[in-house]
N, C-alpha and C positions, 0 to 999 in steps of 0.2 A: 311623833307630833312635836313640832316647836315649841321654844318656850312662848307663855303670852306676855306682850307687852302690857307695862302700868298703863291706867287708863289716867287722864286726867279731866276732872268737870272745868269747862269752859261757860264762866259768866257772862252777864250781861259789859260788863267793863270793858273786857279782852275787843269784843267784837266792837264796840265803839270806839277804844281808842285807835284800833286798828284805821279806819276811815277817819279822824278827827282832823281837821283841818284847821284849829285853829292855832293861830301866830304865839299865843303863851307862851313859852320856857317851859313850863311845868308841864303844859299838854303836848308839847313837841317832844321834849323825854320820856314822854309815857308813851307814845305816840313809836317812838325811834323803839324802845324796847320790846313795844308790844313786838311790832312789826319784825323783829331781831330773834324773838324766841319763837313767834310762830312761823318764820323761813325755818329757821336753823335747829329748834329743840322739838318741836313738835310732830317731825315725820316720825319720832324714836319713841314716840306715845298711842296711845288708843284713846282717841279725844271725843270726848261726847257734851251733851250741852242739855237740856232740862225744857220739856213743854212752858216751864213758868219765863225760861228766858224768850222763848221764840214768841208769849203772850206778849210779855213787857217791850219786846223791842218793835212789834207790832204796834203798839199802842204810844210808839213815844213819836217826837215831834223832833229831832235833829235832822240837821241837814245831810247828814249821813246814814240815816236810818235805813233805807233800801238797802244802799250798800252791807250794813252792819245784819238786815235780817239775810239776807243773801248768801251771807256766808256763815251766818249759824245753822241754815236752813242744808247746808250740806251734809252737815254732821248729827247721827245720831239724837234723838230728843228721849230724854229717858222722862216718864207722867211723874208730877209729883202727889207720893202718897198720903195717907192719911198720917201717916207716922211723921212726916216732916211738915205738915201743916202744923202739926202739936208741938213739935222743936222751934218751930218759927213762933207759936201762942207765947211757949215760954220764954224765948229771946223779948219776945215786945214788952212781956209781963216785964222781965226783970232788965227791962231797959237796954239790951245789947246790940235795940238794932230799934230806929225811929216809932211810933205808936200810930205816925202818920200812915207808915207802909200799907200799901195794897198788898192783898194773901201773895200774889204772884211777885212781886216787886221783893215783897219780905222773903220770899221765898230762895227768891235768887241770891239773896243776901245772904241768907241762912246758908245756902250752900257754898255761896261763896269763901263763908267764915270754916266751913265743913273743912270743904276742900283744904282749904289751908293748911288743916289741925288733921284730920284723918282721910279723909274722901281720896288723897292723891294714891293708895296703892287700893283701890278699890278694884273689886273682880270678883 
């Protein structure tokens, strides 16, 4: 049996800046790297993505938003549990993450912030 690749969680961000089309400096960089890590780093991963992102990107309003669900919608959606709703309570509680956020929206954030810190060798 082979070894298994890292997996990595795939946010809401990724998939937007992916299709983002606007003229900025700052969203054309985000925009050039996104697009640069997912050709080139991302076949050497197990990429999955979160029911709370595929919620939020359904629900947003960009002009890229198809495109952006479309291609989270290929990948894996892992449900988010009861245990990461209570890591997200506590992020809002102690201010780590807006108090405006929707469960799902926070959520994605929550793991965003995850992913960063531990979620990247999850398996």
């Amino acid at each position: 049996m082979g070894a298994m690749s890292e997996s990595v969680y795939i946010e809401t961000s990724i998939f937007s800046f992916y299709h983002d089309q606007r003229a900025a400096p700052a969203v054309i960089a985000m925009r050039d790297w996104t697009r640069q890590w997912w050709d080139t780093q991302r076949p050497s991963y197990e990429v999955i993505t979160s029911t709370a992102v595929l919620a939020e990107l359904e629900t947003g309003n960009l002009a890229h938003r198809d495109d952006a669900l479309s291609m989270a919608l290929r990948l894996p959606a892992m449900p988010i549990e009861d245990e990461i709703r209570e890591i997200v309570e506590v992020y809002i509680k102690h201010q780590v993450m807006p108090t405006s956020s929707t469960i799902f929206g926070a959520s994605t954030r929550c793991w965003g912030f995850m992913c960063r810190h531990w979620l990247r060798r999850w398996s």
